[in-house]
C-alpha positions as CSV (number, residue, x, y, z in Angstrom):
1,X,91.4,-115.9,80.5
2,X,90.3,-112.5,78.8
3,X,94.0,-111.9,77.4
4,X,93.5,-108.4,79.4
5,X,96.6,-107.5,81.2
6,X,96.0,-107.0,85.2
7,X,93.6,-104.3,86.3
8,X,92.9,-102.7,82.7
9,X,89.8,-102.3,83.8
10,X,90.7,-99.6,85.6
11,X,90.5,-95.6,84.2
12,X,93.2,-93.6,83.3
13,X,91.9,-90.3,84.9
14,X,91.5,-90.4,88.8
15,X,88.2,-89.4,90.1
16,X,89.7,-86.3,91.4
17,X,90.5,-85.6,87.4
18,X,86.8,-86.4,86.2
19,X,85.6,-84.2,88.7
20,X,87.9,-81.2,87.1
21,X,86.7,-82.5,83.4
22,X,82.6,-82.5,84.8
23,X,83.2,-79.1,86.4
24,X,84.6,-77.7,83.2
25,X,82.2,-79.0,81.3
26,X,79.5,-77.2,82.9
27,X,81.3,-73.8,83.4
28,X,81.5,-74.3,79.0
29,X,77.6,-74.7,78.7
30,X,77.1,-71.9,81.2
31,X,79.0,-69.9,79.4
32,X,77.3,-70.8,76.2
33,X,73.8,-70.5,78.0
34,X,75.2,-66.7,78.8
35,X,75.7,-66.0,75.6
36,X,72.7,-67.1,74.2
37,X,73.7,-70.2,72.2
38,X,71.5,-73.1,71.8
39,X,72.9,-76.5,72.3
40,X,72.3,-79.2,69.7
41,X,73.1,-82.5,68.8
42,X,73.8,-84.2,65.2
43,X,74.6,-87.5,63.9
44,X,77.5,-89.5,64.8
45,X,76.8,-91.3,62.1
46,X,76.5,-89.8,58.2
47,X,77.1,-90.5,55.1
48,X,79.0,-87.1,54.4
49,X,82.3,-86.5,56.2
50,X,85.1,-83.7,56.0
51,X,87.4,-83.8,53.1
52,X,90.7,-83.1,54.7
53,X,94.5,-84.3,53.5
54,X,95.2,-85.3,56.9
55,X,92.3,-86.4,58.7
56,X,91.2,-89.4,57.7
57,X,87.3,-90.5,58.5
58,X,86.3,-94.3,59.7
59,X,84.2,-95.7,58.3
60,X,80.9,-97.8,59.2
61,X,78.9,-100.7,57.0
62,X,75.5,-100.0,57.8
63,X,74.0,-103.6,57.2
64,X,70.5,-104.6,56.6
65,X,71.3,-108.0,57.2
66,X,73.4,-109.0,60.8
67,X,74.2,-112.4,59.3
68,X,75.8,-110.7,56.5
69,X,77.3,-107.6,58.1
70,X,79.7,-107.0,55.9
71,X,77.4,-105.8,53.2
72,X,75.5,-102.4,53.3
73,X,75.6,-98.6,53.2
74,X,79.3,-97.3,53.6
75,X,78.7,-94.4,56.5
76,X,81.4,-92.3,58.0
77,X,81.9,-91.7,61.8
78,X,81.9,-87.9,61.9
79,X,85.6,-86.1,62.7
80,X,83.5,-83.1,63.6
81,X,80.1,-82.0,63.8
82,X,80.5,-79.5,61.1
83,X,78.6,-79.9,57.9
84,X,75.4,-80.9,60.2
85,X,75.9,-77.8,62.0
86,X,76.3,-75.8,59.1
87,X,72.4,-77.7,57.7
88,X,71.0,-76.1,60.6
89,X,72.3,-72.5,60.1
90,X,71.6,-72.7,56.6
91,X,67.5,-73.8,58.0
92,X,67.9,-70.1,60.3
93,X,69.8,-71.4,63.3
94,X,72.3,-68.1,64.5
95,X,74.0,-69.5,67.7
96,X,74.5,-72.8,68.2
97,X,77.0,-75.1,69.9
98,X,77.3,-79.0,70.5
99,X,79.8,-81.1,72.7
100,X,79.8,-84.3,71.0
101,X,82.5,-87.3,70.4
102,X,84.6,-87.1,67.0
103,X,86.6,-89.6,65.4
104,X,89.9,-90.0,63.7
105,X,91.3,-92.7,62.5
106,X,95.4,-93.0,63.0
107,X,95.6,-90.3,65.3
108,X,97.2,-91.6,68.6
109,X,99.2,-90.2,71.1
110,X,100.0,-87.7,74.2
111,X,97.9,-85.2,72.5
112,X,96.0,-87.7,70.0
113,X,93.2,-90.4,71.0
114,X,91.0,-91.7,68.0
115,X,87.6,-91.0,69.8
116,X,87.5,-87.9,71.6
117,X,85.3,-84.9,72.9
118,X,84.9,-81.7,70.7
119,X,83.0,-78.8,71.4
120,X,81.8,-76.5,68.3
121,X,80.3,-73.3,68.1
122,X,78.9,-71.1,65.0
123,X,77.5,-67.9,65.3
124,X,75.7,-65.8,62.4
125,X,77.3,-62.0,61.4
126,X,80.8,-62.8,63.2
127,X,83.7,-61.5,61.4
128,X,87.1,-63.2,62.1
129,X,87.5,-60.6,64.8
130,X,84.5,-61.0,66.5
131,X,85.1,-65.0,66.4
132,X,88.4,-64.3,67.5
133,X,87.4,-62.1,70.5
134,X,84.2,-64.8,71.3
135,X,87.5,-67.7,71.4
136,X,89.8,-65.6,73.4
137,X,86.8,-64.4,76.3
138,X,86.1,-68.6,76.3
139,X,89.9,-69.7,76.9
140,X,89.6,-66.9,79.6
141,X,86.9,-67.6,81.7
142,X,87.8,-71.9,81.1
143,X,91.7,-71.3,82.0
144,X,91.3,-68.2,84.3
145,X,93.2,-66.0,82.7
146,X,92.4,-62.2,81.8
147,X,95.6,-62.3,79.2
148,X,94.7,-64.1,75.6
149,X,97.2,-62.7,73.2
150,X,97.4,-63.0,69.6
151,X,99.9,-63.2,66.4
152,X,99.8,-63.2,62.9
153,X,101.2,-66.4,61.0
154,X,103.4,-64.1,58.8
155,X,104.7,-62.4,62.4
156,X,105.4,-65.6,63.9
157,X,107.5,-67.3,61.6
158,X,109.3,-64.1,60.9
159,X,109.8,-64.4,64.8
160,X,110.4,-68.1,65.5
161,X,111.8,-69.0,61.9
162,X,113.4,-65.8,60.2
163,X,111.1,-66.2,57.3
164,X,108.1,-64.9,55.5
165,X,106.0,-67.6,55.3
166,X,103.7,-66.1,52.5
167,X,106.6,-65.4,50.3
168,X,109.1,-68.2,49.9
169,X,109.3,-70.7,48.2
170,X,109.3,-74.3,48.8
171,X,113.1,-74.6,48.3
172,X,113.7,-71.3,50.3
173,X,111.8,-73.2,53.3
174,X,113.6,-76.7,52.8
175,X,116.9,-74.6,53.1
176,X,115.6,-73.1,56.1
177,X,114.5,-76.4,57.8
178,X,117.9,-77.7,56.6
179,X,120.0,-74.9,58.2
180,X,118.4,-75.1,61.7
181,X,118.6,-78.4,62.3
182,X,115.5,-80.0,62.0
183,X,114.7,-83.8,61.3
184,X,113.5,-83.8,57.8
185,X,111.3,-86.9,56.9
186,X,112.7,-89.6,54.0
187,X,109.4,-89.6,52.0
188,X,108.8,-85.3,52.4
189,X,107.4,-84.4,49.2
190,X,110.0,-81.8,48.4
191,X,108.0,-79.3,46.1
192,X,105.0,-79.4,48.3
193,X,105.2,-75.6,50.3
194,X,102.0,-76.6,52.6
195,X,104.2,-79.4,54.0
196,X,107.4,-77.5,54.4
197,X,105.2,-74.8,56.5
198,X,103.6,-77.6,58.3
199,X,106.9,-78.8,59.1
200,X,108.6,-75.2,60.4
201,X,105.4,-74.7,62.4
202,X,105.1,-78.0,64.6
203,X,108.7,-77.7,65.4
204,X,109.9,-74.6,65.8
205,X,106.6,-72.2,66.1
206,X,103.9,-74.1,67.5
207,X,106.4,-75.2,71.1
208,X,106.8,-71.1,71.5
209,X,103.2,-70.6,71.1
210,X,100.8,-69.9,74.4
211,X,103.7,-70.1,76.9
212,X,103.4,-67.1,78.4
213,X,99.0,-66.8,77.8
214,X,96.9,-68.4,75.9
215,X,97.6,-67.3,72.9
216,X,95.3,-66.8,69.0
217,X,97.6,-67.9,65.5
218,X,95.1,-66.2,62.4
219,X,96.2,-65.2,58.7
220,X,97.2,-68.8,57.6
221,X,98.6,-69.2,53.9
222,X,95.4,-69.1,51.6
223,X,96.9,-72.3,50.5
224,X,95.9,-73.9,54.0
225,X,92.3,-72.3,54.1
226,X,90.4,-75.3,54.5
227,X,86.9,-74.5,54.8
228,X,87.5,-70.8,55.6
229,X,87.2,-67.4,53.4
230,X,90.6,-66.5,51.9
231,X,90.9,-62.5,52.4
232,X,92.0,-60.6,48.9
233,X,95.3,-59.0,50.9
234,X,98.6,-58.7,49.0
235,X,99.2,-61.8,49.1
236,X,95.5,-63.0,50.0
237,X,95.8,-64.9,53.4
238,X,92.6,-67.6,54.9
239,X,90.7,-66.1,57.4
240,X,91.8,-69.2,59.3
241,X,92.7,-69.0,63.5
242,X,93.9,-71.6,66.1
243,X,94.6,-71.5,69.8
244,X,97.6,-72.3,71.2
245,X,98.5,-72.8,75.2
246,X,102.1,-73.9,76.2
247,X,102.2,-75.5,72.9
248,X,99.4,-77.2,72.2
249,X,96.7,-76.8,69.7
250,X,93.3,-76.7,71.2
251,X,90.9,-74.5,69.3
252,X,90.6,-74.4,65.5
253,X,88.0,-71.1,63.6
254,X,87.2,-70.5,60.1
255,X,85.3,-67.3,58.9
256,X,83.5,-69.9,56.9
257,X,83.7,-70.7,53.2
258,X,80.3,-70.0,51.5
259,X,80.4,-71.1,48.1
260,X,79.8,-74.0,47.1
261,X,81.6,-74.2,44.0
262,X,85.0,-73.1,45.9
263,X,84.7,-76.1,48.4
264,X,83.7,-78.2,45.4
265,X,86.9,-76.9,43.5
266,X,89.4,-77.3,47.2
267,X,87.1,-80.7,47.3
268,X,88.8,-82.4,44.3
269,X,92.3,-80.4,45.1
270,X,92.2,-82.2,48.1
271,X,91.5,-85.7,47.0
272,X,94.1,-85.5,44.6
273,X,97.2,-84.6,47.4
274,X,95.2,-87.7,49.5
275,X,95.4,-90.0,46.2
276,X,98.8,-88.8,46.0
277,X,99.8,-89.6,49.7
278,X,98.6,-93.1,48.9
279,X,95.0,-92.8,50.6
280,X,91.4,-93.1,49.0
281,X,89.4,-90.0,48.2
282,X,86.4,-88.9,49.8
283,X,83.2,-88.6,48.1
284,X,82.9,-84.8,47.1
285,X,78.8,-84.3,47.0
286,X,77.1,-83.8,50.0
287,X,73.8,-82.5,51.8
288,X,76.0,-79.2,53.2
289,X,77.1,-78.3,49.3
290,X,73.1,-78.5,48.8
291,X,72.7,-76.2,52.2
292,X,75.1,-73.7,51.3
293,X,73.4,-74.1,47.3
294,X,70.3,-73.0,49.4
295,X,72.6,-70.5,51.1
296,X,75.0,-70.0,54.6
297,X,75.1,-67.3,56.1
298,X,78.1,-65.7,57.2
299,X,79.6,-67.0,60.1
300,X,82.5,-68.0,62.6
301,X,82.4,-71.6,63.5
302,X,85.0,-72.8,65.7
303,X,86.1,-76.4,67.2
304,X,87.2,-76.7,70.2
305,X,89.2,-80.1,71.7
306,X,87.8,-80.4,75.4
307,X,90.0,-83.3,75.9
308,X,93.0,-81.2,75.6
309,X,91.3,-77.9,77.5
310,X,90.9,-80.3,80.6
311,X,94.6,-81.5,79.9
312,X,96.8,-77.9,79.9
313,X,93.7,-76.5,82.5
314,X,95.2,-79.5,84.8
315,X,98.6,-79.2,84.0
316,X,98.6,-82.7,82.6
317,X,100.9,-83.9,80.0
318,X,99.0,-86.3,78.1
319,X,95.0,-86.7,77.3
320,X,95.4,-90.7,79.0
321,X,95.4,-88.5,82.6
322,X,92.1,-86.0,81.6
323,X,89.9,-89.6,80.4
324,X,88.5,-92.4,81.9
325,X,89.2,-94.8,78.8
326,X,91.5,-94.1,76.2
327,X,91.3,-96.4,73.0
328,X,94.2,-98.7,74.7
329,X,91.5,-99.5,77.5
330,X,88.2,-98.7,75.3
């Protein structure tokens, strides 16, 4: 006996479903192809990986020695293609896209699998606009829609929430979680504004987001810029968009971060709040701080979760229907 329960062999997705995924798939590279990207492919497998407070990288042992695999190089499964996309702009690549598999580690669910498909585009001399527009003609063409509408982050919590998210304060947004009802968790870090916001957003903005079109969410707090620009407004705001349908978040663009001794600096910000949440941090140096040293040029790079496109493209309601084997049957 296996200790497999009876036909786990079996996919998730019906045929008829991988069919729909494979079709999409190549309506994406055509549409790539018309635009004059060129399609690469990067390691899986680095020894960089993505400092992020809530995405949290597995890790490999890359032994010399099988009979002793538990000693070696510590290497990082990649949870996007990113820095090794960003080498190859920084070597005089303009357009270039990849669909690869990304991993996550604790990240399962409806919308969540730890390995799944991304697809991520960069393209030299975009401005957020341009990106923006380039993101909005893709969930187009891939949803058939000709309506991809867009909002502000400031406009849609003044809309969804009744409050400015750029100008209150931490307690200001606890009283407003408080006073609409929402499930507040025991350990929520009570002075931390990134989390409150976080909070407001997946439950009351992001579930009115996309439910009419496909819809673009840009202007995040500078606070949540990530690797993007932050844009000197009153107050300054990241050049930071996501895209939204019926819900769900399934695109995410920077107009990327160029210096190198800004990510260094949100580098050890961001290990700190993961030290502080109880997890390791992540090694700060790495070969895309010495490609953007050499020097990046402006871009828009954008990640796109095909998993999820297939999903709300199929009218599914979880990813377990759009792939053959999710990590319960991997």
């Amino acid at each position: 006996m296996t200790g497999f329960q009876q036909d786990d062999f079996l996919p998730t997705a019906s045929l008829e479903m991988l069919r729909l995924r494979a079709s999409l798939l190549e309506r994406l590279r055509a549409f790539f192809s018309r635009h004059e990207f060129l399609e690469v492919e990067t390691p899986l497998l680095s020894a960089d990986t993505v400092i992020d407070r809530h995405l949290d990288p597995l890790s490999v042992t890359l032994f010399e020695d099988p009979r002793i695999s538990e000693v070696g190089r510590q290497m990082w499964l990649q949870t996007s293609p990113e820095f090794a996309m960003k080498r190859l702009l920084a070597a005089g690549a303009e357009r270039i896209y990849q669909v690869t598999r990304a991993f996550r580690g604790a990240e399962r669910g409806a919308h969540h699998n730890p390995e799944f498909t991304m697809v991520e585009w960069y393209r030299v001399g975009d401005s957020m606009e341009t990106g923006m527009a380039l993101l909005s003609e893709l969930a187009g063409e891939m949803l058939a829609t000709d309506r991809v509408s867009q909002i502000s982050y400031r406009e849609a919590f003044l809309r969804h929430v009744g409050i400015d998210p750029h100008a209150a304060s931490a307690s200001e947004l606890e009283a407003a979680a408080t006073n609409l009802g929402i499930a507040i968790p025991s350990d929520m870090p009570c002075g931390d504004r990134d989390e409150w916001l976080n909070l407001l957003l997946a439950t009351l903005v992001e579930p009115k987001l996309g439910v009419a079109a496909p819809e673009i969410l840009y202007d995040y707090p500078a606070s949540q810029a990530a690797l993007a620009q932050v844009r000197n407004d009153n107050p300054p705001v990241a050049e930071r968009f996501e895209l939204y349908v019926n819900g769900v978040e399934l695109a995410n663009g920077y107009h990327e971060l160029l210096d190198p001794s800004v990510l260094r600096e949100r580098n050890q910000r961001t290990n700190l709040l993961r030290q502080a949440d109880g997890k390791l941090p992540l090694r700060g140096d790495s070969r895309l701080l010495e490609a953007m040293e050499h020097g990046l040029p402006s871009c828009v790079g954008v990640a796109l979760g095909f998993d999820r496109l297939v999903m709300v493209a199929a009218g599914a309601n979880c990813l377990s229907k759009v792939m053959a084997f999710p990590i319960d049957r991997a």
